[in-house]
C-alpha positions as CSV (number, residue, x, y, z in Angstrom):
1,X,86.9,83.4,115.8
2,X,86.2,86.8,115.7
3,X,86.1,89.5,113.1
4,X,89.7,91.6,113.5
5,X,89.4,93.6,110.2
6,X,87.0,93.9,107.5
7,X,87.3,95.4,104.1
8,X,84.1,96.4,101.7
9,X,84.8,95.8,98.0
10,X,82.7,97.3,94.6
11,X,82.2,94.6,91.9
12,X,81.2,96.5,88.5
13,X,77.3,95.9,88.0
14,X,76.4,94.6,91.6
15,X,74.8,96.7,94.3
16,X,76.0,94.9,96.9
17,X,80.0,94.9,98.1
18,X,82.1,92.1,98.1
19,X,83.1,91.7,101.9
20,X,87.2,90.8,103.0
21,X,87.5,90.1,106.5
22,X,90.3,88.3,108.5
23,X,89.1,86.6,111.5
24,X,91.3,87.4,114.7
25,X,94.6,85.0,115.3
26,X,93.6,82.0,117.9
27,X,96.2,79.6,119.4
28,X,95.6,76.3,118.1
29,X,94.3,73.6,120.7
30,X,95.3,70.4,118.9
31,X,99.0,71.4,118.3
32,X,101.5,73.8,118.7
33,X,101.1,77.8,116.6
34,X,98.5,79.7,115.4
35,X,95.5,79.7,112.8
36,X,94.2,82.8,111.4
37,X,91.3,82.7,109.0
38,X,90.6,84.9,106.2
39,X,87.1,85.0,103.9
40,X,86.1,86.5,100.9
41,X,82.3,86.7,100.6
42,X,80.0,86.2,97.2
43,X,80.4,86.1,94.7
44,X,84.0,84.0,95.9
45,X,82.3,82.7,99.2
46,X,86.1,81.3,99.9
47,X,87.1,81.1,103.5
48,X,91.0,79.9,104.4
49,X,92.8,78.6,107.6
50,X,96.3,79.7,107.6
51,X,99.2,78.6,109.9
52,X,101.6,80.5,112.0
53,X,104.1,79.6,114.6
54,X,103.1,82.7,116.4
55,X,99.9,85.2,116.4
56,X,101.9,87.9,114.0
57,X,103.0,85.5,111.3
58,X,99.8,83.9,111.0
59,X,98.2,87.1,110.6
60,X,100.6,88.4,108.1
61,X,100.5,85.3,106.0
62,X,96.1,85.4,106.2
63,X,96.9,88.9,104.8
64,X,99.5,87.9,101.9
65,X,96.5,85.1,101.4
66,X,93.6,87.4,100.7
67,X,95.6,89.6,99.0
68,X,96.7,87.2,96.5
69,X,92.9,85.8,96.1
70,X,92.0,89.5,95.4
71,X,94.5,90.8,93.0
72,X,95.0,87.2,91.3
73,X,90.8,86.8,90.8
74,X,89.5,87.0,87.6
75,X,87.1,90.2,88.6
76,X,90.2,91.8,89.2
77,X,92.2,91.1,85.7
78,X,88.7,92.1,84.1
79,X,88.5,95.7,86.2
80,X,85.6,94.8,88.0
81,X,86.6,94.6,91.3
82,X,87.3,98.2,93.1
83,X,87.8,99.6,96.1
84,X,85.4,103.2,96.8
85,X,84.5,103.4,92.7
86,X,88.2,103.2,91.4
87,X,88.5,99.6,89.4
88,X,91.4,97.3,88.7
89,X,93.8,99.4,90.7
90,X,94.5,99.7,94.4
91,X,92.2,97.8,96.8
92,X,92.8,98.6,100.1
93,X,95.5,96.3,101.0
94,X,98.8,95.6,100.3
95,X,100.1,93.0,97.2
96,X,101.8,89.7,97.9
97,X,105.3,90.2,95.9
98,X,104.1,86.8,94.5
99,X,101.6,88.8,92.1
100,X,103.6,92.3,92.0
101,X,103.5,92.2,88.2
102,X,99.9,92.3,88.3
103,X,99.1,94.3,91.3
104,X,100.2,98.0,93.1
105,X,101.8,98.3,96.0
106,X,103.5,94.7,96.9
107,X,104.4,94.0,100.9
């Protein structure tokens, strides 16, 4: 799979960002649908395989994935996870309604 999006993260007190990506949608050989993967480098290093009966949904439900691994880490709830210097608010991407109390701007 290939790299469709990619989003660089600040972690409070490393030099290096935390790298988001979701890997392009692929039709699934074994079975019917779609798998789209989406990975969260160190210090997570957590990589998921998500389902979709089509290309979209699979991609939309990767992106409710990371965005609930993101907003619902524990960097996050401690402010130490940012997106260009701003901590513990906004990150780039949308919230998954399942965390809305904890993070902005839910899908």
């Amino acid at each position: 799979m290939s790299v469709f999006v990619e989003l660089p993260l600040d972690v409070a007190g490393e030099s290096e960002p935390l790298i988001a990506r979701i890997l392009a949608p692929q039709k699934r050989d074994e079975a019917t649908g779609w798998v789209c993967r989406f990975e969260v480098g160190a210090p997570f290093d957590y990589s998921l395989d998500v389902h979709g009966e089509s290309s979209m949904q699979a991609l939309a439900l990767a992106l409710k994935g990371l965005s609930s691994v993101l907003y619902g880490s524990s960097l996050y709830e401690e402010g130490r996870l940012g997106h260009h210097g701003v901590f513990g608010a906004y990150l780039g991407l949308p919230a998954s309604s399942a965390i809305q109390d904890v993070a902005p701007y839910p899908f």
